[in-house]
N, C-alpha and C positions, 0 to 999 in steps of 0.2 A: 507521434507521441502515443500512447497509451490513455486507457479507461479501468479503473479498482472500484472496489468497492469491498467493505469491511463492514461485518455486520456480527453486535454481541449483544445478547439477552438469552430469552426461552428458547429452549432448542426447537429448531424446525427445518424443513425439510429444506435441502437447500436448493432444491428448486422452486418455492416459495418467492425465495429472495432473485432469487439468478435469472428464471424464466417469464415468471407472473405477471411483474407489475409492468404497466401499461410503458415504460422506456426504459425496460431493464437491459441490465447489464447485456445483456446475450441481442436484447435490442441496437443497443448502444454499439456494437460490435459493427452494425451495419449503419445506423442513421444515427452517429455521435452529434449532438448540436450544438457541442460547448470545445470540442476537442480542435487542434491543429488538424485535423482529417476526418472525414467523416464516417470512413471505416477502417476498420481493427480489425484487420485479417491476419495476423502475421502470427499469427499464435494465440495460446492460452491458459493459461492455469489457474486453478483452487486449491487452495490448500486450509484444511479443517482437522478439530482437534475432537476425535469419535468419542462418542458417547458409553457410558458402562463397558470400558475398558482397561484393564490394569496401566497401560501405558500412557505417559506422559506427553508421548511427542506427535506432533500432528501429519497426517497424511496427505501426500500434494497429486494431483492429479497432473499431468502439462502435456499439451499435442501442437503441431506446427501447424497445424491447420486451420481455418474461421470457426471462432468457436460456434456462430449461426447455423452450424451445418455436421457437428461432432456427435457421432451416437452414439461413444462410450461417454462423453459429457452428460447425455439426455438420461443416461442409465442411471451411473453415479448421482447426478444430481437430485433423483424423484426417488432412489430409496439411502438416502443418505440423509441423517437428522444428527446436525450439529447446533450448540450454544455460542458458537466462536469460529467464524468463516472468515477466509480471504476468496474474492475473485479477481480475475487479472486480465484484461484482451490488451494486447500488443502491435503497435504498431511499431515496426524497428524503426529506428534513428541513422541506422546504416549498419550495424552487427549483424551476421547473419542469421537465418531464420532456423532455428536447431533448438530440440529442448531444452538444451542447457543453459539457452537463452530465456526462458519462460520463466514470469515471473509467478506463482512467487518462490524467494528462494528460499530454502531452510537450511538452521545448523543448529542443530540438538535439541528443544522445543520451541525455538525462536520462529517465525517467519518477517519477511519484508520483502515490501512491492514497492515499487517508484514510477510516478509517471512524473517526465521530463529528460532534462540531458546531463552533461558535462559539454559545453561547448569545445570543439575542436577535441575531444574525447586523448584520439592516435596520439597526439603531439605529446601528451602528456602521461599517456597509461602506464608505461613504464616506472616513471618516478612514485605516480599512486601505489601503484604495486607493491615497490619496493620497501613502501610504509606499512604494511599491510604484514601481521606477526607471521613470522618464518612457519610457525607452530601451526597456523589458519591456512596458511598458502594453497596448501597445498590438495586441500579443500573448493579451492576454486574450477568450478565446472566449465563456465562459457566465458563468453568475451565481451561485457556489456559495461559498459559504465555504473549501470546498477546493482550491479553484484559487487563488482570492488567497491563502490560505496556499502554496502551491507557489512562486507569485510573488514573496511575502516573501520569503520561503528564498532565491531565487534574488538577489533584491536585495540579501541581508545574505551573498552570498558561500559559496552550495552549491558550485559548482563546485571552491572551493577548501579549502574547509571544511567539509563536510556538516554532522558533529553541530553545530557551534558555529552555523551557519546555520539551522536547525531551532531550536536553542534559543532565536535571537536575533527570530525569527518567533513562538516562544511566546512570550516576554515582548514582546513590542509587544502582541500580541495581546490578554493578561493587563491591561496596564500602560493601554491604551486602553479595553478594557471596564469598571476597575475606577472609571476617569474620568467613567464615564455611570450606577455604581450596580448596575453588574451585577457580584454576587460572586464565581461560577463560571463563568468563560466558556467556559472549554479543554476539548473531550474530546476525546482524540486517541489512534488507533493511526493510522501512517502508513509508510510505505515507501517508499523514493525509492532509485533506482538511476542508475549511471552506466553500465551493460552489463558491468560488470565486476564490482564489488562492489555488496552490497544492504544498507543500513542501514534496521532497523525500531524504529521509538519508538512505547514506551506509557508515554499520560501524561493525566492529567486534574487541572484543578484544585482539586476536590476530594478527590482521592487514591483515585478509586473510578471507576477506565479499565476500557473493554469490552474483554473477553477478544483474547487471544494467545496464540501458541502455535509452538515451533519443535520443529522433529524430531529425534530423536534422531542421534548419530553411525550412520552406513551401516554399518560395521565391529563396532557395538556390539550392531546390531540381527540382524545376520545370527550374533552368536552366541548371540543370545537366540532367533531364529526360524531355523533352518537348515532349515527347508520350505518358507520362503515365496520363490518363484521368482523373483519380483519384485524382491526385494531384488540378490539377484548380477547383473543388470542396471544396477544404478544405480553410478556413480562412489563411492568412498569420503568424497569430496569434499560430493555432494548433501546440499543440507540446504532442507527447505521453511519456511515462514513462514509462519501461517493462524492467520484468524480465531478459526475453530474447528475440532477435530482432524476430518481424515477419514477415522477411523475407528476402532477398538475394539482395534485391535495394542497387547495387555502391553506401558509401556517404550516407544513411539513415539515422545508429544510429552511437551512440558515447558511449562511457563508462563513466560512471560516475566513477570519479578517488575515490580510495579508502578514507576513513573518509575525507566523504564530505556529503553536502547537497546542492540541489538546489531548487529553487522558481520558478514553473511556475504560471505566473502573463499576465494580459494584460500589453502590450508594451512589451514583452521579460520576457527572464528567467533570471537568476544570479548564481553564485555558491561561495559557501564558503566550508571552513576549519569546519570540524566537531570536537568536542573534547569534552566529557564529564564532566560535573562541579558537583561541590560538591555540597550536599545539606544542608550542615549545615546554619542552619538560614533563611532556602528557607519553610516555611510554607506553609500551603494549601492560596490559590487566588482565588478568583472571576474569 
């Protein structure tokens, strides 16, 4: 499986986020504690939306290599200062290790990262595919299950309806695997952003999704910890989104409760009830 982590508020370095905190992400690459594996060497990507720039669409970094050990990673990340980061370490599921495969992927200012699978993926890729708008296709870089889920989404109308476009990508998903005999297809934590807001779903079809975790309110934290420096740094606003916590702070993270999704947004986050829709009559959108 894989390890993400999504992080929006005050701009800062994104080595900050990535390398600092005491089982970051770039930690997490080597001594996952929550993860089906305990290292994520298979690759890795960032992808962030630059600061005092005319352009809209965000910049992706991706190398096949352990991120623990990348020195164009170490470069980018200590003079790079973003409001709105993805990171990604990868462990393949059986795709090969190429950066086409690295998440995260982007398509116009969208990005989205997934840790989990499509159970028996092969059996079925084809038919996904073939759902997937002619118009998008062709767009398609690597070979992973996570990308063609991306693609879905985007064909059943991300752009104008995220959660309902995510869900309408689970149930194809669900509704074509269960057509070949396969019971549990879905394991999904995923994140997909527009540079502005960040929506994250955890969901699995057998009601038993690999860990999530969002951070506690900034304002809440700083009156539970009023020594830790770091904190009166960050927007009130900041709120991260991670695989697994980084790190040991009383009161930090929280669980995202099993088939849900939440919105992180200026003025606060929200959280809903996740459930997978059908797609009959749900065509490709704009």
């Amino acid at each position: 499986m894989c390890r993400w982590i999504a992080y929006s508020g005050a701009p800062v370095l994104l080595s900050q986020v990535l390398f600092q905190p005491e089982h970051s992400l770039i930690d997490q690459s080597l001594h996952s504690r929550m993860g089906v594996e305990t290292t994520n060497g298979d690759g890795f990507g960032i992808g962030w939306y630059p600061q005092d720039t005319d352009t809209a669409d965000p910049a992706v970094l991706r190398g096949v290599g352990p991120a623990w050990n990348d020195r164009n990673l170490q470069e980018v990340a200590h003079h790079t200062r973003s409001g709105l980061f993805f990171g990604h370490i990868r462990a393949s599921t059986g795709t090969a290790v190429q950066q086409s495969n690295c998440h995260p992927f982007r398509s116009g200012r969208w990005l989205w990262m997934h840790n989990g699978m499509i159970s028996e993926f092969r059996r079925i890729r084809r038919d996904l595919a073939l759902a997937v708008d002619p118009a998008l296709y062709s767009d398609i870089e690597g070979s992973t299950d996570s990308e063609v889920m991306f693609f879905l989404a985007l064909t059943f109308g991300l752009p104008d309806d995220p959660p309902g476009a995510v869900a309408r990508m689970a149930g194809l998903v669900e509704t074509t695997a269960r057509s070949h005999g396969i019971p549990h297809p879905l394991q999904m934590t995923v994140a997909v952003t527009d540079g502005e807001h960040v929506w994250a779903f955890r969901y699995s079809s057998e009601g038993r999704s690999r860990s999530l975790y969002v951070s506690t309110k900034v304002d809440a934290l700083r009156a539970l910890h009023p020594d830790v420096s770091f904190l009166r740094e960050l927007s009130d606003e900041t709120r991260l989104v991670v695989s697994e916590p980084l790190g040991d702070l009383p009161g930090a993270w929280n669980e995202v409760p099993e088939s849900s999704y939440g919105v992180v947004q200026p003025g606060g986050g929200v959280l809903h009830r996740f459930r997978p829709e059908s797609t009959e009559g749900a065509g490709a959108r704009g």
